[in-house]
N, C-alpha and C positions, 0 to 999 in steps of 0.2 A: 354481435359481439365477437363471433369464431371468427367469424372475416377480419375485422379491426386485430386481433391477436395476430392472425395470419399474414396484414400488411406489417406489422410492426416487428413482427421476427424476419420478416424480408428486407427492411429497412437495415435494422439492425445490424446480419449477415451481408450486408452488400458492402455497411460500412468497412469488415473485416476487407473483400476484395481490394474497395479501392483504394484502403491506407497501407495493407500489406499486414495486416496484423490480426492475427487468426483470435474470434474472440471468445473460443471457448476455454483458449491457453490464458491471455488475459484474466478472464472470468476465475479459473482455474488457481492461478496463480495470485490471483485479488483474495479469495474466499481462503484457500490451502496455508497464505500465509499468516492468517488473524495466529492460532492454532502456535505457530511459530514464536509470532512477535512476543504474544502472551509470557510462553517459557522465557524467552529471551529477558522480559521484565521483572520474572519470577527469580531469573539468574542472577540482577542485575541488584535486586531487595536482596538477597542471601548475600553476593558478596559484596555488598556495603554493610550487612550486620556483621561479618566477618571479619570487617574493615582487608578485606583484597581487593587488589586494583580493579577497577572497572571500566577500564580500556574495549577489552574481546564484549561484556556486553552488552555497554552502549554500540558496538561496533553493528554487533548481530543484530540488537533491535532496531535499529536505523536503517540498515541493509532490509530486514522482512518489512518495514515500512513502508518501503518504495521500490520493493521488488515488482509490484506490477508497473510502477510508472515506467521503471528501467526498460521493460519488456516494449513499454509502446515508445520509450524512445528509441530504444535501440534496432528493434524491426522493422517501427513504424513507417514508410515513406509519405511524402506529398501530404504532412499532417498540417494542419492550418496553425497558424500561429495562437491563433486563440484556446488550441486544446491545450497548449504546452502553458500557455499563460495560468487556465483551468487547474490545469492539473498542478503545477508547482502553485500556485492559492492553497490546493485541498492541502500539500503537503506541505504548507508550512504551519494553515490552520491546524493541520492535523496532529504536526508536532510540537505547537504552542500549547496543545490542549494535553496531548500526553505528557508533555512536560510535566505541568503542570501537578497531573494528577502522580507522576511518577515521583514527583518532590516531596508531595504532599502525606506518599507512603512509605517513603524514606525517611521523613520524621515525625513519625508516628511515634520512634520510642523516646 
């Protein structure tokens, strides 16, 4: 099993080499941003009960959304076309479903 761990964080770390995208910044910046997004929703429910524009945080929570993808597009070299296919999938799933729930707690009252 230690060995299988062993090949798989080598695996892993090579990916970082050979696309050019270091993946504990990634990782880093995938995990650091939930923490973010959350306030950013939290801002988002207050100024809509407020009734204040909601420009700046939709802006924010869409930006911590896909702060990590930014990160592998924008560093990333020689990524294959299917990671980008992948990953703009996760983020649209991802903002169909926050949508979603973020609609759903905005009329709550």
């Amino acid at each position: 099993m230690q060995e299988l761990w062993h090949m798989s964080t080598q695996w892993f770390f090579s990916l970082g080499e050979k696309y050019g995208v270091n993946p504990i910044i990634f990782g880093t910046i995938y995990v650091g941003a939930i923490p973010l997004f959350a306030l950013s929703i939290a801002w988002l429910v207050r100024a809509k009960k407020a009734k204040q524009p909601l420009t700046w945080p939709v802006v924010s929570a869409g930006f911590w959304f896909i702060s990590s993808y930014l990160y592998l597009f924008i560093a990333g070299e020689n990524i294959p076309w299917w990671v980008y296919a992948f990953a703009i999938a996760l983020i649209v799933y991802g903002s169909f479903a926050s949508y979603r729930q973020i609609r759903s707690r905005l009329n709550e009252d």
